[in-house]
matplotlib code that plots the C-alpha trace (Angstrom):
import matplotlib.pyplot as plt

x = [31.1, 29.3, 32.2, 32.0, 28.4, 28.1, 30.7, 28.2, 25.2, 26.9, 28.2, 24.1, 22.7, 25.3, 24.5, 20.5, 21.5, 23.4, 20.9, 18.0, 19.9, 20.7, 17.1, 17.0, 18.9, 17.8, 14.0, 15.9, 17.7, 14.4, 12.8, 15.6, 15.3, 11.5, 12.3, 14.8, 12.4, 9.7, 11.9, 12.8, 9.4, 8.0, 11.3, 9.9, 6.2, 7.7, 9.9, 6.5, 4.5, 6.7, 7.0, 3.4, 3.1, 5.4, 3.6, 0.2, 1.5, 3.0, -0.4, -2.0, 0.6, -0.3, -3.8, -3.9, -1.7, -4.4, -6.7, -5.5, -5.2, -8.5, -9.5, -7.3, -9.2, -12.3, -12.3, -10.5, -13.7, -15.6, -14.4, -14.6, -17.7, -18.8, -17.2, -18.6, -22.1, -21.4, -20.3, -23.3, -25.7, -24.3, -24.6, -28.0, -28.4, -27.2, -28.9, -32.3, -32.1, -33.2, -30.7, -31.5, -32.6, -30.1, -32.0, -31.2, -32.0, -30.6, -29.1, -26.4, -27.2, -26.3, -23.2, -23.5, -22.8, -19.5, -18.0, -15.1, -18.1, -21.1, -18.6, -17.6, -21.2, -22.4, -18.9, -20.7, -23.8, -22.8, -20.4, -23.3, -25.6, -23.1, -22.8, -26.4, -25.5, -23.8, -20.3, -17.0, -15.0, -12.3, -13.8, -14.8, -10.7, -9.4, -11.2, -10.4, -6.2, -6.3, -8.4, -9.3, -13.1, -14.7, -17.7, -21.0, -19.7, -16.4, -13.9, -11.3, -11.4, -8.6, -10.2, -8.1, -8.4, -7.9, -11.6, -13.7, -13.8, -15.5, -17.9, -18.9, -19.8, -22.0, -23.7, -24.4, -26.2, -28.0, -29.7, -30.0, -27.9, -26.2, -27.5, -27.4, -29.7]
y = [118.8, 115.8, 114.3, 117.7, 117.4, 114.0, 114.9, 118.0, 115.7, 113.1, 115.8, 116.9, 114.0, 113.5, 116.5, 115.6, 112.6, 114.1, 116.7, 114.1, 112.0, 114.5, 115.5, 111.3, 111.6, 114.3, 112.4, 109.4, 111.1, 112.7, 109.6, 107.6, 110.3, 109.9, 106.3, 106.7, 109.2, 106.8, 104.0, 106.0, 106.9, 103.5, 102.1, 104.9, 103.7, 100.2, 101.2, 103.2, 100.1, 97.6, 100.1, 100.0, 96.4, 95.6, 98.3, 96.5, 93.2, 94.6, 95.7, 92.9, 91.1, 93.2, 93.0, 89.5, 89.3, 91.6, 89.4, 86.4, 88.0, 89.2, 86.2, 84.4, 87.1, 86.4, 82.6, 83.4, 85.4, 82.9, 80.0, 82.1, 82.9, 79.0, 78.3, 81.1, 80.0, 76.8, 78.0, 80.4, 77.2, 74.9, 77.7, 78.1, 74.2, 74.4, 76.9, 75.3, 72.1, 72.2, 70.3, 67.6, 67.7, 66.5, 64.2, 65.3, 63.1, 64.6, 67.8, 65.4, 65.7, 61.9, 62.3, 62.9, 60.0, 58.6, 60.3, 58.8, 59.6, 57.7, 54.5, 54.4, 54.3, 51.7, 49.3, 50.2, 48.9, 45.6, 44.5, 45.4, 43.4, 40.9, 40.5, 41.1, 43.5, 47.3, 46.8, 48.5, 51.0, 48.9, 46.7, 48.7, 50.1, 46.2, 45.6, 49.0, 48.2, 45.3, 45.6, 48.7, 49.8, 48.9, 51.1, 50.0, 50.4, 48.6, 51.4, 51.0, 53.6, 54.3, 54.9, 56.9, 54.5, 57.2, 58.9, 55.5, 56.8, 60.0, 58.9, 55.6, 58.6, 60.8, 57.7, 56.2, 60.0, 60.1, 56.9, 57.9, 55.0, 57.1, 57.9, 62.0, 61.0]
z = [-51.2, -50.9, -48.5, -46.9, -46.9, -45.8, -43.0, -42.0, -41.5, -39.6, -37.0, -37.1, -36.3, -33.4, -32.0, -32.7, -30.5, -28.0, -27.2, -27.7, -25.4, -22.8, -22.5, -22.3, -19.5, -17.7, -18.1, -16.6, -13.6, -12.6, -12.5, -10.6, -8.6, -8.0, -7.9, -5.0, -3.1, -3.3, -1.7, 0.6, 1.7, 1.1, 3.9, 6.3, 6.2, 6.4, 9.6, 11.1, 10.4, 11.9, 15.1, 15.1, 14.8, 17.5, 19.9, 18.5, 19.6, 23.4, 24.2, 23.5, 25.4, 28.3, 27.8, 27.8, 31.1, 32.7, 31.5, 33.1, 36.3, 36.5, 35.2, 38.4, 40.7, 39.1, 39.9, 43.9, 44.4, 43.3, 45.1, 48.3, 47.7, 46.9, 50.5, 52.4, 51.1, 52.5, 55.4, 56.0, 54.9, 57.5, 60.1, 59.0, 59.3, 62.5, 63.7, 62.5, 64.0, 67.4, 69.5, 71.7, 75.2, 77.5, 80.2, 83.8, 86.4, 90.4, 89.0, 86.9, 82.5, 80.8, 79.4, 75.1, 73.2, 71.9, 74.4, 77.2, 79.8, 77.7, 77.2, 80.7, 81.7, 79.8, 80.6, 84.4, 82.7, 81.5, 84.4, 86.9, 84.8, 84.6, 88.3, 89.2, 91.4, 91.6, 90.1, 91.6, 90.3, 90.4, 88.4, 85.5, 85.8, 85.1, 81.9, 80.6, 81.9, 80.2, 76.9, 74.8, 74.6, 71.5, 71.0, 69.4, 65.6, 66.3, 66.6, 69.0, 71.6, 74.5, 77.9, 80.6, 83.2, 85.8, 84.7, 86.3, 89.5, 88.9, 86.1, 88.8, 91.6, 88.6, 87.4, 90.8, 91.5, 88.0, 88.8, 92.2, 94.1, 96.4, 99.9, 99.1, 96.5]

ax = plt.figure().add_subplot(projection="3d")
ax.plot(x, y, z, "-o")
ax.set_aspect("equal")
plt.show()
């Protein structure tokens, strides 16, 4: 009985395995199974996060694109404002300074300076100091034809030649060297 014996416990403590390795594997397919659920779960947080992310990161995208605008607005509005205080200070300026007198001699003003009227006038000036007497219109029309006026700070000025005549007549009246003076 001993072989028969010997036989019997072997076949026991197969079975003792078996079972012991059944309830093994039942342990071990519960926790793969856990294993797998958790995964599973920890791929959907992963997926939810990245979603999140990526939203995270358009919004600041946009955010920072409204920013720059407002930023561009914010620096238009700005600059407008700079030149619209420079333009209300000159305005002022202009406003405070009291202009000049014009002198008016016969009912006829003197003609502002740098102007076509004021350089014809003094070109009446020096050729009638020149001669020592009252110069012609003519006179004055020759230089001008043949040279360009030259004003007092040396700029080059063209002269219509065809203006002489009437600016002779208002200067003669201003200074009173007419007759209907």
């Amino acid at each position: 009985m001993s072989q028969d014996q010997a036989q019997a416990d072997l076949i026991q403590q197969n079975i003792d395995e078996v079972e012991g390795t059944s309830v093994d594997l039942k342990t071990a397919l519960e926790e793969e199974k856990a294993a797998a659920k958790a995964e599973k779960t920890a791929a959907k947080d992963a997926a939810k996060q990245a979603k999140l992310d990526e939203k995270t990161a358009k919004a600041e995208q946009t955010l920072a694109a409204k920013q720059a605008k407002l930023d561009e607005k914010a620096a238009k509005v700005k600059a407008f404002a700079a030149t619209k205080a420079k333009r209300l200070a000159t305005k002022e300026a202009k406003q405070k300074a009291p202009k000049e007198p014009r002198i008016n001699k016969n009912g006829i003003n003197l003609p502002n300076p740098n102007t076509s009227a004021s350089m014809i006038w003094e070109l009446i000036t020096l050729v009638s100091s020149k001669k020592g007497e009252m110069c012609k219109p003519a006179d004055v029309q020759a230089i001008l034809e043949d040279n360009p006026y030259i004003d007092k700070k040396g700029i080059e000025t063209f002269i219509n030649p065809g203006n002489v005549s009437p600016e002779f007549w208002t200067y003669k009246k201003f200074y009173g060297l007419t007759a209907s003076a």
